[in-house]
C-alpha positions as CSV (number, residue, x, y, z in Angstrom):
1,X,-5.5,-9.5,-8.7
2,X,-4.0,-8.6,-11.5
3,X,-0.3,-9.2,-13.1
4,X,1.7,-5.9,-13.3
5,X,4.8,-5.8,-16.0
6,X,6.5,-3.0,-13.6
7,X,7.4,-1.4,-10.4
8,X,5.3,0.6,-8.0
9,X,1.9,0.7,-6.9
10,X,-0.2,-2.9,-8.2
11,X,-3.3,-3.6,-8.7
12,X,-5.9,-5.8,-6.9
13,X,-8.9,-6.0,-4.6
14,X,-10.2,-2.5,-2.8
15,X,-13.1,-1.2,-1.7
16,X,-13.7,2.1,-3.7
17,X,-16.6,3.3,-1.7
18,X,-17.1,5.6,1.9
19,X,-19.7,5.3,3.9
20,X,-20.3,9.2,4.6
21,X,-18.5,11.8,3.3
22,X,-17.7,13.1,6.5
23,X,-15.1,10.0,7.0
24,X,-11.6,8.7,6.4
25,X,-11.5,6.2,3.4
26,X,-11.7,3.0,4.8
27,X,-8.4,0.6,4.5
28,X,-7.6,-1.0,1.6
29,X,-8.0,-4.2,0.7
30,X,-5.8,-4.2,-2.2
31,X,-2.3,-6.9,-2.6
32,X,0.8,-6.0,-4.1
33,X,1.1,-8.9,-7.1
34,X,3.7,-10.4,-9.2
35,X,7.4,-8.2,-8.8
36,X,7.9,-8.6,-12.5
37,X,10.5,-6.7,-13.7
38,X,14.2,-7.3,-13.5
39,X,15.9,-4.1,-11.5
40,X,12.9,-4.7,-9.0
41,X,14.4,-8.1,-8.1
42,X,18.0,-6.9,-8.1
43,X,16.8,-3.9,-6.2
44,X,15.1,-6.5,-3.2
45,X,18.5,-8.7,-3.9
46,X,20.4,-5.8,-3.3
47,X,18.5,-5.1,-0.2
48,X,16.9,-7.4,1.7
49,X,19.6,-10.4,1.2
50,X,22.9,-8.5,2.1
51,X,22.9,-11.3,4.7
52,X,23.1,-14.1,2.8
53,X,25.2,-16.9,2.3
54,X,24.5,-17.7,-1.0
55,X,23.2,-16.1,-4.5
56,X,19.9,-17.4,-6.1
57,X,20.6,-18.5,-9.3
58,X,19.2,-15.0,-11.4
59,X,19.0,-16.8,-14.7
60,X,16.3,-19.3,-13.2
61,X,14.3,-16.7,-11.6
62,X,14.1,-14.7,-15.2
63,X,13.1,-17.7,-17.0
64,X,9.9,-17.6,-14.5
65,X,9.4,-14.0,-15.2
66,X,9.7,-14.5,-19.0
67,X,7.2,-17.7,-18.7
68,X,4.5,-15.5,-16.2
69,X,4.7,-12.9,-19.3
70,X,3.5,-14.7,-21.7
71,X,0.7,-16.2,-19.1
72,X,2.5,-19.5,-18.2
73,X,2.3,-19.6,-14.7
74,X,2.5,-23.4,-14.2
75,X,5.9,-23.2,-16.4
76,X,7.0,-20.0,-13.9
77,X,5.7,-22.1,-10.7
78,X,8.6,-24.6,-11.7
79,X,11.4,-22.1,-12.4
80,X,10.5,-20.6,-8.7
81,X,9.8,-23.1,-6.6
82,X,13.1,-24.3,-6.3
83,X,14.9,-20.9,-5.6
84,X,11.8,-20.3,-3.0
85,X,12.7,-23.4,-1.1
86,X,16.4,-22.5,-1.2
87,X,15.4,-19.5,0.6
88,X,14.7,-16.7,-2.5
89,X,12.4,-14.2,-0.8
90,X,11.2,-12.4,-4.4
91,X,10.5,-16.1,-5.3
92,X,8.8,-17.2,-2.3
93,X,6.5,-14.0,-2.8
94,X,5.7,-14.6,-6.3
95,X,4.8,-18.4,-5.2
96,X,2.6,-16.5,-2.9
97,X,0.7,-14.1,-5.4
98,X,0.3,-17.3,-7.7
99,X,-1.3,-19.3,-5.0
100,X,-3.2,-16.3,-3.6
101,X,-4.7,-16.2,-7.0
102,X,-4.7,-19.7,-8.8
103,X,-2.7,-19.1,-11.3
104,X,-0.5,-22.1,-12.0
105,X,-1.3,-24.0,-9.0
106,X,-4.6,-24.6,-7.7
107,X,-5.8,-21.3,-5.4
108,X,-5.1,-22.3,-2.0
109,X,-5.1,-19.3,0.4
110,X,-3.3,-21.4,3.5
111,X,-0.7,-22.1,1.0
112,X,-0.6,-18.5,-0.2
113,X,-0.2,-17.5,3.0
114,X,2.9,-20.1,3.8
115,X,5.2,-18.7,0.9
116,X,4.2,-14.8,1.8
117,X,5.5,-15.6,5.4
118,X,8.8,-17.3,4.7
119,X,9.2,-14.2,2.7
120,X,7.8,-12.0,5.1
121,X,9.9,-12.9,8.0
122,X,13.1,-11.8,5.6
123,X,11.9,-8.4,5.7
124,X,10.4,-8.4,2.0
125,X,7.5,-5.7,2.5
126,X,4.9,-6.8,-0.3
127,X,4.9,-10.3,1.1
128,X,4.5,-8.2,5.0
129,X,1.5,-6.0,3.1
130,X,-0.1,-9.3,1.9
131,X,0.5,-11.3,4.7
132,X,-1.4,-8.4,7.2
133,X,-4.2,-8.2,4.8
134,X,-4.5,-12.4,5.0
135,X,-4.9,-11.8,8.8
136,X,-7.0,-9.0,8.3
137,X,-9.5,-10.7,7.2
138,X,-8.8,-14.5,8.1
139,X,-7.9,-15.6,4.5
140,X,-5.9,-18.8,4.9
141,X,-5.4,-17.9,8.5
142,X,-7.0,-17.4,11.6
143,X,-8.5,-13.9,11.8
144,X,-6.0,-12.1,13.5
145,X,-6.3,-8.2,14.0
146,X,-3.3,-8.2,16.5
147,X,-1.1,-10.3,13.3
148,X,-2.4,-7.8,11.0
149,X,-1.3,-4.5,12.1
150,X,2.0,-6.4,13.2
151,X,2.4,-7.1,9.6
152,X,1.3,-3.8,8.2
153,X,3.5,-1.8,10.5
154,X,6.5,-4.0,9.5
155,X,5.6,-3.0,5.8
156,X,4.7,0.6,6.4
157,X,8.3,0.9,8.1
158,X,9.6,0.3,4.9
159,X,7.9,2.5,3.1
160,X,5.0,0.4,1.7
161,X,2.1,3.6,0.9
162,X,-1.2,1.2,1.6
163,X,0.1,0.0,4.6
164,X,0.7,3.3,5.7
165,X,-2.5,4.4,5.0
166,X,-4.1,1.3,6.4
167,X,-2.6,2.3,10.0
168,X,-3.5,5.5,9.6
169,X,-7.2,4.6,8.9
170,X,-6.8,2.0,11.9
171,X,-5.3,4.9,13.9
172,X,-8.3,7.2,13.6
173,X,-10.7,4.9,14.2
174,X,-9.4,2.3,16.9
175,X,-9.8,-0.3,14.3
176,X,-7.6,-2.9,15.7
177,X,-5.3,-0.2,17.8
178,X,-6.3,2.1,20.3
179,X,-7.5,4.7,18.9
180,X,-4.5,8.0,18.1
181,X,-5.5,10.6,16.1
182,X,-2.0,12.1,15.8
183,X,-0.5,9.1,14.9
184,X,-3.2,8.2,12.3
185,X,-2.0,11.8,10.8
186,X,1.5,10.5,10.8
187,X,0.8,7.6,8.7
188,X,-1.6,9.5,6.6
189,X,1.4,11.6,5.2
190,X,3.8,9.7,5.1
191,X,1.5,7.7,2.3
192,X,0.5,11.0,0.8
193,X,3.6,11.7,0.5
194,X,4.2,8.9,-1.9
195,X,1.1,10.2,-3.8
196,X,-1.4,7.8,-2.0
197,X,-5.0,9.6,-3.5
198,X,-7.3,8.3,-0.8
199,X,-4.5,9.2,2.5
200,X,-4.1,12.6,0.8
201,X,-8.2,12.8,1.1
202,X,-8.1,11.7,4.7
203,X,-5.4,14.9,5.5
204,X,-8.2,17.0,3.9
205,X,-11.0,15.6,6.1
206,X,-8.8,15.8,9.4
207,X,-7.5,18.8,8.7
208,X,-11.1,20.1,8.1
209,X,-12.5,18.3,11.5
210,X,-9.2,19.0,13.6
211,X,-8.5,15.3,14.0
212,X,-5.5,15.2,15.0
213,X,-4.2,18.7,14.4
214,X,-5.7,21.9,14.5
215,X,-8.7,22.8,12.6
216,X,-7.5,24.2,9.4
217,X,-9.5,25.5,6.4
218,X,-6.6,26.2,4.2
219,X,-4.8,23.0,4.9
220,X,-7.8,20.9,4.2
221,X,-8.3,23.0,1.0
222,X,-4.6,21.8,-0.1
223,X,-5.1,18.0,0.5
224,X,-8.9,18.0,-1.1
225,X,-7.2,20.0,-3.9
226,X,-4.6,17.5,-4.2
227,X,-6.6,14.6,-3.6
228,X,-9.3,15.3,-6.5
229,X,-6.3,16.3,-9.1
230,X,-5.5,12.7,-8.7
231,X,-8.7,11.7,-9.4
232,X,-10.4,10.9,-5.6
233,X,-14.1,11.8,-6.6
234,X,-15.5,13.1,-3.5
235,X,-12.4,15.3,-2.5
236,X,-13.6,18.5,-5.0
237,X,-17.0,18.1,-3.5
238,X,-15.8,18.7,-0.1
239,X,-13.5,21.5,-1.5
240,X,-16.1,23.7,-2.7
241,X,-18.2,23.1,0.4
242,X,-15.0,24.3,2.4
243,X,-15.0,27.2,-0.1
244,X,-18.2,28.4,1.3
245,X,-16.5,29.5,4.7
246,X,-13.4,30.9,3.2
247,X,-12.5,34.0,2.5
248,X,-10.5,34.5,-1.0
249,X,-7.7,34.8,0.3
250,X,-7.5,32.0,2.2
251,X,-8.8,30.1,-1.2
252,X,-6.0,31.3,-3.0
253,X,-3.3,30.6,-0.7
254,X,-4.6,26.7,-0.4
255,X,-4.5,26.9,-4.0
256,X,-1.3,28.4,-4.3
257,X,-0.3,26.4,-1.8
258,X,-1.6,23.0,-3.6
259,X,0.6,23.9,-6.3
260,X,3.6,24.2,-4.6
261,X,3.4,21.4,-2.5
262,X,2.3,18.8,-6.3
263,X,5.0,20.6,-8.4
264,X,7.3,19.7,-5.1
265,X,6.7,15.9,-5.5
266,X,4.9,16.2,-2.2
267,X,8.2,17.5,-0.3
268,X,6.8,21.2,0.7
269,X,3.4,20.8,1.6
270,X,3.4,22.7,5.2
């Protein structure tokens, strides 16, 4: 996995590929890494702590960050440790990423998954996204499929895109749940409304086989259209092969439509 100077969506392990075209992406297997930037950790402070009964010491936790910068971990490692054993939950994820990876510590995935728990359990979402994917697929833990959508429903709740998309993937196929085609299409957009490529490629393909909701050309259209604009390769295939049934019309509303919905920020895309 790779160390990410900034907020949003990280890098790390996924598979890319789908079996048939005629599929929803499978889940990922990406982790969220390092939180790195300053107003990320005063953002968690602010909002996962308020319960608190005491401050982690701020200065410590940036001399970590400015050590990981400049790629001393083991220098970070000692910065963090202490405010993750006081109960830091930012910390206690980052000691989770580093031992998850190796990098200042020797890798050691039940130790990874020790720190992403203590943060987990304080409601921190990256360490509940990480911690669902180490059960997922028995990394440092018992496989545990029951654990893992435990864990990614705790971090899709709060807004965490790949878990969404991961339950909405589990959804339609009764991969670990029983299977619920409408509530696979629930968490489908609520990731594609945070511009999640691969859960705005699955709307296209459920809309197009009415999984879920009803069959709908022009709908499907939007969220192919959308999808391949941010860059999902097999989504403008499966657009022109919808186009083939369409009427113009109906092409140029989905287009029209596409546009409104992008240009929206995703918030008007019924």
């Amino acid at each position: 996995m790779d160390i990410v100077f900034g907020g949003g969506e990280r890098t790390g392990r996924e598979n890319t590929e789908l079996a048939t075209y005629e599929a929803v992406a499978n889940p990922e297997l990406k982790k969220y890494t390092l939180v790195m930037m300053k107003y990320v950790y005063m953002t968690a402070f602010a909002g996962v702590f308020t319960a608190f009964t005491f401050i982690a010491n701020a200065q410590d936790f940036d001399k970590g960050l400015a050590f990981s910068r400049n790629g001393d971990f083991a220098a970070a490692v000692k910065e963090w440790r202490p405010l993750a054993e006081q109960g830091h939950a930012v910390a206690q994820y980052n000691l989770g990423v580093m031992y998850d990876n190796g990098e200042g510590v020797s890798k050691d995935a039940v130790e990874a998954v020790r720190w992403y728990r203590l943060a987990a359990k304080q409601g921190y979402s990256f360490a509940q996204y990480n911690l669902g994917l180490m059960y997922a697929n028995g990394d440092g833990v018992s496989k545990d499929a029951v654990e893992a959508v435990r864990w990614f429903r705790l971090a899709a709740e709060q807004g965490v895109a790949s878990a969404q998309f991961n339950l909405g993937v589990m959804y339609n196929t009764g991969d670990r749940v029983s299977k619920d085609a409408v509530e696979a299409v629930r968490w489908f957009r609520l990731a594609a409304a945070q511009g999640h490529t691969r859960a705005q490629f699955n709307l296209g393909v459920v809309y197009a086989n009415g999984e879920g909701v009803l069959k709908d050309a022009v709908t499907a259209h939007m969220w192919y259209n959308i999808s391949s604009a941010s860059g999902h390769e097999s989504a403008g295939k499966l657009r022109d092969e919808l186009e083939t049934n369409m009427t113009p019309e109906q092409i140029a509303d989905a287009v029209q439509r596409a546009k409104t919905c992008m240009s929206s920020n995703y918030a008007q895309c019924d």
